[in-house]
PyMOL CGO cylinders between C-alpha atoms (Angstrom):
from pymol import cmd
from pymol.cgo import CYLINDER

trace = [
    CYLINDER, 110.23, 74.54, 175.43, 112.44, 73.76, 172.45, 0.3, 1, 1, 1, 1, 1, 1,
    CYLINDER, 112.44, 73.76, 172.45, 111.44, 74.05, 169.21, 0.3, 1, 1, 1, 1, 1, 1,
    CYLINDER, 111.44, 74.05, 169.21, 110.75, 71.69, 166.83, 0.3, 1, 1, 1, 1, 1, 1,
    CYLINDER, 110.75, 71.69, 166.83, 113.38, 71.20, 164.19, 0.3, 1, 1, 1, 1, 1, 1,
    CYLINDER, 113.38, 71.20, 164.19, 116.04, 72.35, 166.45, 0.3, 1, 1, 1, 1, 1, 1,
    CYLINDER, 116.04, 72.35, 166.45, 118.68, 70.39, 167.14, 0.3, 1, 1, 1, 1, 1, 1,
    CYLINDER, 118.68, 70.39, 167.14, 118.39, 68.72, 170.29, 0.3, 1, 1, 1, 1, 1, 1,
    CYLINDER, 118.39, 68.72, 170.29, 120.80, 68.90, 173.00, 0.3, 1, 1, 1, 1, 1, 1,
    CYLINDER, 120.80, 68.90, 173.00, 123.44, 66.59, 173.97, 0.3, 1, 1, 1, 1, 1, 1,
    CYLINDER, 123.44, 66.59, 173.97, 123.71, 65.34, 177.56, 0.3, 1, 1, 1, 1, 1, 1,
    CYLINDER, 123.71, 65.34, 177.56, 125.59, 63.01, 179.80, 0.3, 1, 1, 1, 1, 1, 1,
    CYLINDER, 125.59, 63.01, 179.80, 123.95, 61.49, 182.36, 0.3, 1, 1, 1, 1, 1, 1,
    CYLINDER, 123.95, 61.49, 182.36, 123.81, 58.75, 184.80, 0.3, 1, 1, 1, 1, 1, 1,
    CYLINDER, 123.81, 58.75, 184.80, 121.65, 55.74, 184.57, 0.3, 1, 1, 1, 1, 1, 1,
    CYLINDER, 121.65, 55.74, 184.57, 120.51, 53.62, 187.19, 0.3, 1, 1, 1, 1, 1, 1,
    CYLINDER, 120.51, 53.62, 187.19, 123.52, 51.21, 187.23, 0.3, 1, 1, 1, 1, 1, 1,
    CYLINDER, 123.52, 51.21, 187.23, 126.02, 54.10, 187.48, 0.3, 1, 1, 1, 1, 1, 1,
    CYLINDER, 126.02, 54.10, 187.48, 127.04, 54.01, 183.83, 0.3, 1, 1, 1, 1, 1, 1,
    CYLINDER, 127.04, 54.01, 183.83, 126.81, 57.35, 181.82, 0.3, 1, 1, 1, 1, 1, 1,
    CYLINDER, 126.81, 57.35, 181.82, 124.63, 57.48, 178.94, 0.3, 1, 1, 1, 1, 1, 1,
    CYLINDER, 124.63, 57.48, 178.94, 125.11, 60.46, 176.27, 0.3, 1, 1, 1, 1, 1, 1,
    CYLINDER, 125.11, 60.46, 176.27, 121.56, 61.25, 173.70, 0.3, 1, 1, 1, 1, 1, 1,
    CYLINDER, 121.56, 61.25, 173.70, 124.73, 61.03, 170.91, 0.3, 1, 1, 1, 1, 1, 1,
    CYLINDER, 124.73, 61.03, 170.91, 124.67, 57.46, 172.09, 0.3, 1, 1, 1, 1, 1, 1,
    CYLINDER, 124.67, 57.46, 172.09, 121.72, 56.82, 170.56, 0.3, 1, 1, 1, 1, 1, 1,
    CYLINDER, 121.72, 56.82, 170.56, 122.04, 58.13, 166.44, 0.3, 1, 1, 1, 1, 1, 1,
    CYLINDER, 122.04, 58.13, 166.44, 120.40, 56.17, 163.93, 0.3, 1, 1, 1, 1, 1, 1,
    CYLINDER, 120.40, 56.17, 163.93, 117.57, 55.66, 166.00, 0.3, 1, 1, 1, 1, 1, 1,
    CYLINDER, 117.57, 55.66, 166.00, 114.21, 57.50, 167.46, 0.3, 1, 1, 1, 1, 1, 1,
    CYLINDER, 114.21, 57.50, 167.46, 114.25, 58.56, 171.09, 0.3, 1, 1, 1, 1, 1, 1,
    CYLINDER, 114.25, 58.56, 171.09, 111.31, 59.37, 173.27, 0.3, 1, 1, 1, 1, 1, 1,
    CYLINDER, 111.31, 59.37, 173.27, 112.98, 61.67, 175.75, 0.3, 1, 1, 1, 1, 1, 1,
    CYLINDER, 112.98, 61.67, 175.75, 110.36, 62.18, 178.60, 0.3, 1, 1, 1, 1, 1, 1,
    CYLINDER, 110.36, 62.18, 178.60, 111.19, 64.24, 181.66, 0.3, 1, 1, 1, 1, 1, 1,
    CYLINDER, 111.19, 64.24, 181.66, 109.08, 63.64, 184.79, 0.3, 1, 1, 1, 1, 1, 1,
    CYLINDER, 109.08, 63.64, 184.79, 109.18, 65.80, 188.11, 0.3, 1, 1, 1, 1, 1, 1,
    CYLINDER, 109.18, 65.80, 188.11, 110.04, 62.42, 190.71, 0.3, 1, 1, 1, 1, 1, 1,
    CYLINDER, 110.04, 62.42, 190.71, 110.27, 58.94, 191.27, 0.3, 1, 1, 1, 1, 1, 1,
    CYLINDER, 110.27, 58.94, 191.27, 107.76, 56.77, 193.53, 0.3, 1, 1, 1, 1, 1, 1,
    CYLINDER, 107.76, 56.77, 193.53, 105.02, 59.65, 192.43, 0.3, 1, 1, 1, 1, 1, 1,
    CYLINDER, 105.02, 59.65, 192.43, 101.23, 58.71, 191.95, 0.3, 1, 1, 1, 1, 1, 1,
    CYLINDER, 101.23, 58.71, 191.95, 101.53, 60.03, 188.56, 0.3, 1, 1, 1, 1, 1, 1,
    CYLINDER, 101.53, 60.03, 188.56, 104.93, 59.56, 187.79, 0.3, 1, 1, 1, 1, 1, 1,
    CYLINDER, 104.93, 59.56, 187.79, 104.55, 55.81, 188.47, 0.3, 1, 1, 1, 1, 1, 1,
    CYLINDER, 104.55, 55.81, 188.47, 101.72, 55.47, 186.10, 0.3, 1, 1, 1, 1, 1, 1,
    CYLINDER, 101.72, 55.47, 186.10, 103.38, 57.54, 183.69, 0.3, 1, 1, 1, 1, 1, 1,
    CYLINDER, 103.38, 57.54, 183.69, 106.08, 55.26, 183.78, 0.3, 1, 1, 1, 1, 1, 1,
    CYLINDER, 106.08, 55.26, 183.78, 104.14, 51.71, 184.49, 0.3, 1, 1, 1, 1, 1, 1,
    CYLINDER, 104.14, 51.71, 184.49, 102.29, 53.00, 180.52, 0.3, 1, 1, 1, 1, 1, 1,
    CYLINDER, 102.29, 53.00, 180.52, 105.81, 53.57, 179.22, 0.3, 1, 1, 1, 1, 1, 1,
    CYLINDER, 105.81, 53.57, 179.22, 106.92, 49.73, 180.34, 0.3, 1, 1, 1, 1, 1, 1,
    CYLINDER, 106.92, 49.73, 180.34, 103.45, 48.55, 178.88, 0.3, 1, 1, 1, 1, 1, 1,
    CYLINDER, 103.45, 48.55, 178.88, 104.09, 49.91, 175.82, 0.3, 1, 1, 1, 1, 1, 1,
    CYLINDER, 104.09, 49.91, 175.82, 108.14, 49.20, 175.56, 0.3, 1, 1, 1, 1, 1, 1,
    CYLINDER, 108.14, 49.20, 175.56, 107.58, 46.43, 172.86, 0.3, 1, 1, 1, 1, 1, 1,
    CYLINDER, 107.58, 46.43, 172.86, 105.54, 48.77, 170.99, 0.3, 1, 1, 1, 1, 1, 1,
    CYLINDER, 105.54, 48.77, 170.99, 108.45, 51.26, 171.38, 0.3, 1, 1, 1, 1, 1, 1,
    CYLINDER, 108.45, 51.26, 171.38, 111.64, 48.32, 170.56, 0.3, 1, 1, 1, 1, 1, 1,
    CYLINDER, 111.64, 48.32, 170.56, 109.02, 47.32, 167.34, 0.3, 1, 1, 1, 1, 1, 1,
    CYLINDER, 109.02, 47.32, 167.34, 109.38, 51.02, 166.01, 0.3, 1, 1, 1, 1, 1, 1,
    CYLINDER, 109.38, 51.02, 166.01, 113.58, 50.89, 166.46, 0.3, 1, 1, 1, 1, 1, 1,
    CYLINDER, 113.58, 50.89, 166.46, 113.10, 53.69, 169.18, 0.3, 1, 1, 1, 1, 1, 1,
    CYLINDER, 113.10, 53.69, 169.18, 114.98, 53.96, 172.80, 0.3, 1, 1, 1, 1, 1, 1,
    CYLINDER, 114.98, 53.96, 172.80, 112.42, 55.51, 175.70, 0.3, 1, 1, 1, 1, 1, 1,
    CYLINDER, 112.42, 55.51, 175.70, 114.84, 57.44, 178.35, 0.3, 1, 1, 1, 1, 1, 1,
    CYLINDER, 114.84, 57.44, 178.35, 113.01, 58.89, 180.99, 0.3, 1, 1, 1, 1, 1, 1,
    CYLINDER, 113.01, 58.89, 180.99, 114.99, 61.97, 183.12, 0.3, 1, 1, 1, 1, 1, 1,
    CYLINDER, 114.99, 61.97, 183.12, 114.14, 63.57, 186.97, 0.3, 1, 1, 1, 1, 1, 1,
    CYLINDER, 114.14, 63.57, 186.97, 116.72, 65.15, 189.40, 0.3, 1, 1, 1, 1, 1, 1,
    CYLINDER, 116.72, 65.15, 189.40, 116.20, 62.11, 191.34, 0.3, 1, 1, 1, 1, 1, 1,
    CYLINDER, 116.20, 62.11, 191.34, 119.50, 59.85, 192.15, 0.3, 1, 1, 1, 1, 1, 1,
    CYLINDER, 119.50, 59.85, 192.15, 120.65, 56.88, 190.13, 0.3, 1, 1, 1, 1, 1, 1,
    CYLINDER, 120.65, 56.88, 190.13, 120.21, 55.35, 193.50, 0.3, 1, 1, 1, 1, 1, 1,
    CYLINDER, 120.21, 55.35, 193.50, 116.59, 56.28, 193.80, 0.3, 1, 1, 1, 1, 1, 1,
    CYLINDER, 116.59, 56.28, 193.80, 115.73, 55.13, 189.74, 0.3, 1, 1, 1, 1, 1, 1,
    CYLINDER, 115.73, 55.13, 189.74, 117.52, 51.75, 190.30, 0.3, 1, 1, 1, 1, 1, 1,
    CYLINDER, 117.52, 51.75, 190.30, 114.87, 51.45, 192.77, 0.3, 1, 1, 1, 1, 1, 1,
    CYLINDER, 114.87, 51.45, 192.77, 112.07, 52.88, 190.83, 0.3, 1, 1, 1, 1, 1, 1,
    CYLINDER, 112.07, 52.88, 190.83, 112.99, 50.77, 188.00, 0.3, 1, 1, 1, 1, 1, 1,
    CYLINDER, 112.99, 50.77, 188.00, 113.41, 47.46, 190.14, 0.3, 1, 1, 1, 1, 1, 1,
    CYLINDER, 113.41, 47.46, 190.14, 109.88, 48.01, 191.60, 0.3, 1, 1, 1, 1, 1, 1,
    CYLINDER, 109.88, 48.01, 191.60, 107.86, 48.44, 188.94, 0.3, 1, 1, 1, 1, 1, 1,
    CYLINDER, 107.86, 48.44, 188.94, 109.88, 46.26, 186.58, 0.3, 1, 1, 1, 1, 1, 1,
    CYLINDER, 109.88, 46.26, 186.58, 111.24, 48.89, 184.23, 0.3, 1, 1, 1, 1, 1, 1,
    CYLINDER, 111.24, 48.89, 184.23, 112.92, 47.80, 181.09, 0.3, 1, 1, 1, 1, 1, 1,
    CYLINDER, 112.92, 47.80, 181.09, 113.97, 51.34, 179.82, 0.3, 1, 1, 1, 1, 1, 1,
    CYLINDER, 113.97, 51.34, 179.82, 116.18, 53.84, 180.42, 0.3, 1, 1, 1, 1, 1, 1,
    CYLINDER, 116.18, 53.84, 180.42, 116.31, 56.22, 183.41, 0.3, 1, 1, 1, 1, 1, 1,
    CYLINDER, 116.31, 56.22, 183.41, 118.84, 59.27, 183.49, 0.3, 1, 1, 1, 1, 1, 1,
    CYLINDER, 118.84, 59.27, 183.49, 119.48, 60.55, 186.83, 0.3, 1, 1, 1, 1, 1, 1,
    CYLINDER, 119.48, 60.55, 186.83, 120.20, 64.61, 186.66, 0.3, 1, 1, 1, 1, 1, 1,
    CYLINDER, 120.20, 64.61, 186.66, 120.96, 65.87, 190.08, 0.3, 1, 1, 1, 1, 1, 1,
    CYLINDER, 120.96, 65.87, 190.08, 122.32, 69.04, 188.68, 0.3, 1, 1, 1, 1, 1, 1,
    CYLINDER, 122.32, 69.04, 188.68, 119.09, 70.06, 186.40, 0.3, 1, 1, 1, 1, 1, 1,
    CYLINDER, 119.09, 70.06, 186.40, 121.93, 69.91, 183.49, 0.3, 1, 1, 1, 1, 1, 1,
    CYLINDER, 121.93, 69.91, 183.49, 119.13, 68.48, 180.45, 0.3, 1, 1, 1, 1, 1, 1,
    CYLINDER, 119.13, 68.48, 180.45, 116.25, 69.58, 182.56, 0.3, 1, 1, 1, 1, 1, 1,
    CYLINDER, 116.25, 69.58, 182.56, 117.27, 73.12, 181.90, 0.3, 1, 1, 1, 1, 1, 1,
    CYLINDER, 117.27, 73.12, 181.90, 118.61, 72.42, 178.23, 0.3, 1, 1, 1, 1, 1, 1,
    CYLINDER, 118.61, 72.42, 178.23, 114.81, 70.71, 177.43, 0.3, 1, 1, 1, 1, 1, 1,
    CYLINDER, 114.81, 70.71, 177.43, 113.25, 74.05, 179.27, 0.3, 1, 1, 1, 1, 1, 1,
    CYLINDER, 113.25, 74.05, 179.27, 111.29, 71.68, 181.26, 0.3, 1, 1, 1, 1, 1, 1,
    CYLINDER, 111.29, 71.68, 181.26, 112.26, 73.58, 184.92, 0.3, 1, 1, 1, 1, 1, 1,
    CYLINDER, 112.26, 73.58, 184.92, 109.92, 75.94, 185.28, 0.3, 1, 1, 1, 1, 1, 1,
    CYLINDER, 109.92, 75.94, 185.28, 107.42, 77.82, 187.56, 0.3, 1, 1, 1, 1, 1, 1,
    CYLINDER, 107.42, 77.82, 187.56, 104.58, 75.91, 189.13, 0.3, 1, 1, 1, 1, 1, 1,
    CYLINDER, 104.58, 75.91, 189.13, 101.60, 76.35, 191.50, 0.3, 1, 1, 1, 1, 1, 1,
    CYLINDER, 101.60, 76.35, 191.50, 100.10, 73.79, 193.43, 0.3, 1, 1, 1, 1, 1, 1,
    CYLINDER, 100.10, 73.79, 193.43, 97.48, 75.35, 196.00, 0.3, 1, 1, 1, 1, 1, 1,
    CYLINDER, 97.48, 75.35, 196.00, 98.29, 78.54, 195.57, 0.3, 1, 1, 1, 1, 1, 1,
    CYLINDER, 98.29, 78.54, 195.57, 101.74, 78.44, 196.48, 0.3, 1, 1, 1, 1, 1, 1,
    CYLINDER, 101.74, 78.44, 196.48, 104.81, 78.56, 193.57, 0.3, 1, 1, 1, 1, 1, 1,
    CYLINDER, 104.81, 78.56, 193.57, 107.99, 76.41, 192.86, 0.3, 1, 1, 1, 1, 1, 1,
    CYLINDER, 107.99, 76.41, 192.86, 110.20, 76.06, 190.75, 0.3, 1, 1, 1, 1, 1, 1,
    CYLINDER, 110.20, 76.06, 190.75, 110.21, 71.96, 189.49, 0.3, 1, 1, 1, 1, 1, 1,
    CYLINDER, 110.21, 71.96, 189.49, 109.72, 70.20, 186.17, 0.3, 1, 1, 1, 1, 1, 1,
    CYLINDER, 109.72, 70.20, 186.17, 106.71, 70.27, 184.13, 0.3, 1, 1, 1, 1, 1, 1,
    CYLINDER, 106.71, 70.27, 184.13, 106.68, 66.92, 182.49, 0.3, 1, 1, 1, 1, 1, 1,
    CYLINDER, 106.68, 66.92, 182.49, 107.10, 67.44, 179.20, 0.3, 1, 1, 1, 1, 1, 1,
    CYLINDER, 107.10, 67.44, 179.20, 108.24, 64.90, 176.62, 0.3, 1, 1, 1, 1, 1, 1,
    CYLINDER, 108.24, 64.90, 176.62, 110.23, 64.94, 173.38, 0.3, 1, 1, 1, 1, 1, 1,
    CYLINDER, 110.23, 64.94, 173.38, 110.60, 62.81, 170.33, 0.3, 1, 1, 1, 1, 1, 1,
    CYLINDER, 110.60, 62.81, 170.33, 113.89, 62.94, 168.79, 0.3, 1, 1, 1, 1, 1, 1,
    CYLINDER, 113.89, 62.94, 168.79, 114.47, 62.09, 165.73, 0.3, 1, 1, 1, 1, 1, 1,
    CYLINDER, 114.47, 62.09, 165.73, 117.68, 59.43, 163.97, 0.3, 1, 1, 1, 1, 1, 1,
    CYLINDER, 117.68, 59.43, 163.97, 119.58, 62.67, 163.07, 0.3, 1, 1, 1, 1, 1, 1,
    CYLINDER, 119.58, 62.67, 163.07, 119.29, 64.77, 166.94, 0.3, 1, 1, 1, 1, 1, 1,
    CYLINDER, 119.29, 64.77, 166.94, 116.87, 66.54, 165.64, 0.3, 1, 1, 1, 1, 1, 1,
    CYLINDER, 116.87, 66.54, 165.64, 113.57, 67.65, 168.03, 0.3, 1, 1, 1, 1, 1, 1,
    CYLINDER, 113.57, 67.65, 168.03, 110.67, 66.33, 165.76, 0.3, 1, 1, 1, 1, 1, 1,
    CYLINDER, 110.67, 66.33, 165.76, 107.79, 66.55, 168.37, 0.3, 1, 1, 1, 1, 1, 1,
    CYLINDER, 107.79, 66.55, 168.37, 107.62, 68.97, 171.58, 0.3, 1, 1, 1, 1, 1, 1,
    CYLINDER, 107.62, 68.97, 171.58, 104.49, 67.89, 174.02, 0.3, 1, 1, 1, 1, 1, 1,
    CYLINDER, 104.49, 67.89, 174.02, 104.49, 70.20, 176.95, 0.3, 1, 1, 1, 1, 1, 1,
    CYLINDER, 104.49, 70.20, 176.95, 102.21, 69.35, 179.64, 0.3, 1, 1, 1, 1, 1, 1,
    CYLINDER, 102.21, 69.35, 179.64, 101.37, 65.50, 178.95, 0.3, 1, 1, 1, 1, 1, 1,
    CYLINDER, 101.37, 65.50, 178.95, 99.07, 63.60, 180.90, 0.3, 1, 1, 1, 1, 1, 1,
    CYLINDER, 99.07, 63.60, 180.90, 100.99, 60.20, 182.96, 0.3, 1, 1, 1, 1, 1, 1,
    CYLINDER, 100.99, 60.20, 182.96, 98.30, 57.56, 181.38, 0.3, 1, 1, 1, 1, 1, 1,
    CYLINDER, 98.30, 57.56, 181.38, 97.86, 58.65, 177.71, 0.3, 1, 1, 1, 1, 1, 1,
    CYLINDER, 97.86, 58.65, 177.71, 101.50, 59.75, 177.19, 0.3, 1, 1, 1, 1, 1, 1,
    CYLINDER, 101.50, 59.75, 177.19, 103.22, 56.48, 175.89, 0.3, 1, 1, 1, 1, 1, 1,
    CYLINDER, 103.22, 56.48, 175.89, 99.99, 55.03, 174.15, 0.3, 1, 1, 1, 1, 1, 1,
    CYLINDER, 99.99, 55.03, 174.15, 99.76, 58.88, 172.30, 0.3, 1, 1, 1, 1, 1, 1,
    CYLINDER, 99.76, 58.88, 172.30, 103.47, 58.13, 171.47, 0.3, 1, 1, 1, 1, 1, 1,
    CYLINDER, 103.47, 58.13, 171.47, 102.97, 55.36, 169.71, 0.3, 1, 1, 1, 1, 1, 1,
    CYLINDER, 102.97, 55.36, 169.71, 99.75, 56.42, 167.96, 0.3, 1, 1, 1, 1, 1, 1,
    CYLINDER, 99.75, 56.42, 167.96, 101.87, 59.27, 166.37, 0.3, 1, 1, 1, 1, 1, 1,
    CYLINDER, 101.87, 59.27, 166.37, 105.05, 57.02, 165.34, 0.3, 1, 1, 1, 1, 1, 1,
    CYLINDER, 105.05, 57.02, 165.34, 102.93, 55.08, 163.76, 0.3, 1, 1, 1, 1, 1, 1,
    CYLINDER, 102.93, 55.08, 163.76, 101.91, 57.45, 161.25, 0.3, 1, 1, 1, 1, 1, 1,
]
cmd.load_cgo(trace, "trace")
C-alpha cells in the first residue's frame, strides 16, 4: 500500500461514458479513491449502493468519490445504471492504477490463491497528496467511516 503523505499517483482512465478522466483532474478538491475487485458483486454492490447513499454527504464536504476495478467501461455503465450511481467509475482493464495504489495482490479464497484486488480505499487530499490509506475495508461501513473521518 502507499504511504501516507506520498504523493499520489496520476492516472488516466476511462469512465463509464467513454470519456477519460485523469486524478490531476480533480486539484483543489478531496478525492475518495476506492478500488473494488468487480462489478455486479454481493459486496461490491453494497459497497457501492453505501457510497451512492452517502454521495450528498460526500458533494457537502467539496469531495469527488471515483471508484476503480479492471472491469470495462461497458460493464460500469451498467453497474452504475442499475443501481443508480451518481459517482465516478474508472474502468482499468490494464491494472495501470491498480498496481500504482498496490491494491493487486495475493489472495486466498478456500484454500486456493489469486492474484486480484484487495479493496482498499484512499483519501486524497486538494494538493495529490495520500492523506489516509485503509487497506482491507469492509463494503457497508466504508463510505459512512469516510465521512465520519472528513468530518473531523
Amino acid at each position: 500500500m502507499l504511504e501516507t503523505g506520498t504523493k499520489a499517483p496520476d492516472f488516466t482512465l476511462t469512465d463509464k461514458e467513454g470519456n477519460k478522466v485523469s486524478l490531476s483532474d480533480f486539484l483543489g478538491k478531496k478525492v475518495v479513491l476506492y478500488f473494488y475487485p468487480k462489478d455486479n458483486t454481493p459486496g461490491c454492490t453494497r459497497q457501492a449502493c453505501a457510497f451512492a447513499a452517502a454521495y450528498n454527504g460526500f458533494k457537502d464536504k467539496n469531495t469527488v468519490v471515483i471508484g476503480i476495478s479492471k472491469d470495462s467501461a461497458e460493464s460500469h455503465r451498467k453497474f452504475a445504471d442499475k443501481y443508480n450511481l451518481p459517482f465516478i467509475l474508472l474502468a482499468d482493464t490494464e491494472l495501470t492504477a491498480i498496481k500504482d495504489y498496490d491494491v493487486w495482490q495475493e489472495k486466498k479464497l478456500y484454500g486456493k490463491v489469486s492474484m486480484g484486488v484487495v479493496r482498499s480505499t484512499y483519501i486524497i487530499d486538494e494538493k495529490g497528496v495520500v492523506e489516509k490509506v485503509m487497506p482491507k475495508v469492509k463494503p457497508d461501513t466504508n463510505a459512512a467511516e469516510i465521512l465520519e473521518y472528513l468530518g473531523k
